[in-house]
Legacy VTK file of the C-alpha trace (Angstrom):
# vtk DataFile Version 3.0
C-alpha trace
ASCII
DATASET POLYDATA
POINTS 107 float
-47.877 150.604 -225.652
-45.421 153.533 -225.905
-43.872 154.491 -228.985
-40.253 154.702 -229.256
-37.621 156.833 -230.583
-34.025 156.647 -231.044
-31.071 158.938 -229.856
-27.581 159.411 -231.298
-24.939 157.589 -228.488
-22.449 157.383 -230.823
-20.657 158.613 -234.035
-17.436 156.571 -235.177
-14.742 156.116 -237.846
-12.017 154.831 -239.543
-10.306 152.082 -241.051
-11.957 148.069 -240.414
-12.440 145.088 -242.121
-15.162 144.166 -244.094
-16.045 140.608 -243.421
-18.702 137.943 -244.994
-19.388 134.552 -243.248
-16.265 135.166 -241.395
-13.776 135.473 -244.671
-12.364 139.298 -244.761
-13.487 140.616 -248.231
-11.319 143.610 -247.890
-10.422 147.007 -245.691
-12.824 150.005 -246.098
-12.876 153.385 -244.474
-15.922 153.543 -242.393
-18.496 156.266 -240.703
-21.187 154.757 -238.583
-23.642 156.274 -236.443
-25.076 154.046 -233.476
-28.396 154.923 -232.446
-30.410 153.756 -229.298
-33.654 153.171 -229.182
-35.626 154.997 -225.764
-39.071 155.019 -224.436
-40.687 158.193 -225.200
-41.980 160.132 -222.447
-39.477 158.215 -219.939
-36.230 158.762 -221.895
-35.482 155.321 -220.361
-33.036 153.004 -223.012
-34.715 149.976 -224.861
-32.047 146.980 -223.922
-30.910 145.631 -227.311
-32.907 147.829 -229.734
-30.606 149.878 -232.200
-30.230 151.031 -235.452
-26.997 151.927 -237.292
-26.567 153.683 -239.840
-23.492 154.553 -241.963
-21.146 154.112 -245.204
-18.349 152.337 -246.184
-16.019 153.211 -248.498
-16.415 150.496 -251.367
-16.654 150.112 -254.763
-18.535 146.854 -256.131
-17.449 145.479 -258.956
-20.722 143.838 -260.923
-19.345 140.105 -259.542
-19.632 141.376 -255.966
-23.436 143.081 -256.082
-24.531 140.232 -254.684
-23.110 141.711 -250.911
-26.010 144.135 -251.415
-28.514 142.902 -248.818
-26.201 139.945 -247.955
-25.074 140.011 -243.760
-22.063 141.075 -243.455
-19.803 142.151 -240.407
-18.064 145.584 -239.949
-14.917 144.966 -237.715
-14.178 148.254 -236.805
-10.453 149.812 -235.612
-10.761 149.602 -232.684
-12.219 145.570 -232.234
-15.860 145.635 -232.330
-17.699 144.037 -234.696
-21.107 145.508 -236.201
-23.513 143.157 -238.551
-24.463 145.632 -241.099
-26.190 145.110 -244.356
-24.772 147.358 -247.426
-27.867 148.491 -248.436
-26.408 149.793 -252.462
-23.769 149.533 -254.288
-22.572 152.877 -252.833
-21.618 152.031 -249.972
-24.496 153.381 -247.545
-24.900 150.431 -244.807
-27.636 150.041 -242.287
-28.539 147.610 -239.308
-31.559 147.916 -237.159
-32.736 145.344 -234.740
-32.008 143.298 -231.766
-28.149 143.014 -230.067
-25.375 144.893 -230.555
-24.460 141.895 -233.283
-26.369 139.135 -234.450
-27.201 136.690 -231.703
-27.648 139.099 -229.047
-27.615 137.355 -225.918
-31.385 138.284 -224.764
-32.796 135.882 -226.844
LINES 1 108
107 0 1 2 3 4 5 6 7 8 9 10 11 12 13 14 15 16 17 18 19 20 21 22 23 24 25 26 27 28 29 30 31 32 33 34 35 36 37 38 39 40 41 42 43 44 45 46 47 48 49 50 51 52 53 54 55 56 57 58 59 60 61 62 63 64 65 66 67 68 69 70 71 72 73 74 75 76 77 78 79 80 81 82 83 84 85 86 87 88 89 90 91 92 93 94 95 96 97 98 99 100 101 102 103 104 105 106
């Protein structure tokens, strides 16, 4: 089996809403960086496997560190949604995985 790697396709930001279990917790400024993941040697595209990585600007309060880890959506300015995971109280988010949003529609 060939290893994989992933390549930058995109670099984004601004202004979106922050959303858990479909409830908008609040805006944030964002930065995300889309990767996609390719077939080494062939440079061919993986459908469906990405990573993102990013931050949102957010302070936690000590009743909200329970979002760290939680799924969470990232509706982003200009309509697309991103399930992210805030990885620390920070801000720094990251996603990697199937589907451009949970329940990609390959499996």
């Amino acid at each position: 089996m060939q290893r994989g790697t992933f390549k930058l396709v995109e670099t984004c930001a601004g202004t979106g809403d922050l959303i858990e279990r479909g409830v908008v917790l609040r805006q944030v400024r964002y930065s995300v960086n889309r990767f996609q993941g390719m077939l080494e040697g062939s440079g061919m595209p993986v459908p469906g496997l990405h990573r993102i990585e990013g931050s949102i600007d957010v302070a936690l309060s000590e009743d909200e560190t329970r979002l760290v880890g939680a799924p969470l959506t990232l509706r982003l300015q200009d309509g697309r949604a991103l399930a992210v995971t805030l990885v620390d109280r920070d801000g720094r988010i990251l996603t990697e995985g199937h589907g451009p949003s949970r329940g990609c529609s390959c499996c």
